[in-house]
N, C-alpha and C positions, 0 to 999 in steps of 0.2 A: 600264460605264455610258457613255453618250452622251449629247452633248449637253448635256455639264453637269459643273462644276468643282466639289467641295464647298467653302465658306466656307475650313475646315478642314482639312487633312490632320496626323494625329496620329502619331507615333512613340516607343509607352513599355514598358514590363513589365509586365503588365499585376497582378504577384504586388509591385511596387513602383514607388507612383507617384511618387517623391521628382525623379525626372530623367526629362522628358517634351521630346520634341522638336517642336514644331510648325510646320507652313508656314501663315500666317497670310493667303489672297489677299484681296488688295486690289482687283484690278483683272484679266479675261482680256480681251486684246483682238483679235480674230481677223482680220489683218489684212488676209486676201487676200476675206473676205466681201464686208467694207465697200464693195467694187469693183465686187459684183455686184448689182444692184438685185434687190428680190423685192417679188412681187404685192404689197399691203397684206391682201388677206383670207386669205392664208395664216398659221396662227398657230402659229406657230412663232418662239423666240425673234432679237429684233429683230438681233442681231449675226450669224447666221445664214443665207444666203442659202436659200431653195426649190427654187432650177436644180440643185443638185446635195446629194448628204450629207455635209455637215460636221461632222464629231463628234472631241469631244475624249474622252480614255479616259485614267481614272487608274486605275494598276495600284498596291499594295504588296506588298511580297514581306520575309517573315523567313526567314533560312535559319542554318544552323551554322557551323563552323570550316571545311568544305567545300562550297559553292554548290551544290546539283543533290543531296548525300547526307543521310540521314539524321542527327538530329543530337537529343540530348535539352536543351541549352540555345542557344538563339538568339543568335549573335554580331554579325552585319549585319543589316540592314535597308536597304529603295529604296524609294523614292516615285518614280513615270514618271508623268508626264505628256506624253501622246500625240495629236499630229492628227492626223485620218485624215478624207481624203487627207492626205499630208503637206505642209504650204505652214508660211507662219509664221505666228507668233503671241505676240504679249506680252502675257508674265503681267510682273506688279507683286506682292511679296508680301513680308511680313516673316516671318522667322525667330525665334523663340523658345523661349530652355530654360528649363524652367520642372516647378514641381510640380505633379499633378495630372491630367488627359485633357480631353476633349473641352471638358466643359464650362466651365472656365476659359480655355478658347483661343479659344471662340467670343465670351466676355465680354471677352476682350483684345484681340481683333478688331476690336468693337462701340467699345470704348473709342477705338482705334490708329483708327478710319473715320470719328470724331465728336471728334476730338480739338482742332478749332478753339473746340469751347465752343457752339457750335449744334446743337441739337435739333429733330427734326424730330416733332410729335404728331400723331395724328387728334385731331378737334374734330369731334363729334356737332352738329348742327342740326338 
């Protein structure tokens, strides 16, 4: 994927969700973008420059007791998060073990981003 960080990245069993790892982002910040001005009618996300293609790429990978072989239970796990081109970039994110998958990580997210106690609603007119 490019272009695009999920809220979420999950890490669990999927046969036991009792112990689920999560990277909870808060914040990507792409630092060498910010440098480059971009047209305003290109719509393309605003952190993003136009002059060139910057894209982020999250890989996960399960493997066994041996990286690269075959394996019938899953020992490791990685989560990469990648810029391409490479330049920098800061992420901000919290870490959480927890029970459960996605959907409780996206709500503790939501919580962990709102957690000053303000809310933000639409209001129909």
């Amino acid at each position: 994927m490019g272009d695009w960080v999920p809220p979420v990245l999950c890490l669990f069993n999927s046969n036991d969700l009792t112990e689920t790892l999560s990277l909870l982002v808060a914040e990507v910040e792409d630092l060498e973008a910010r440098q480059e001005p971009r047209p305003p009618a290109i719509s393309r996300p605003a952190h993003l420059p136009a002059s060139r293609p910057h894209e982020l790429w999250v890989r996960q990978g399960f493997w066994g007791e041996k990286r690269g072989k075959p394996a019938t239970e899953r020992r490791y796990a990685t989560i990469e998060i990648v810029a391409v081109p490479l330049r920098p970039v800061r992420l901000r994110l919290w870490l959480w073990l927890h029970e459960g998958h996605h959907q409780q990580a996206r709500q503790r997210r939501q919580q962990m981003l709102h957690q000053n106690g303000a809310t933000i609603i639409a209001v129909a007119r």
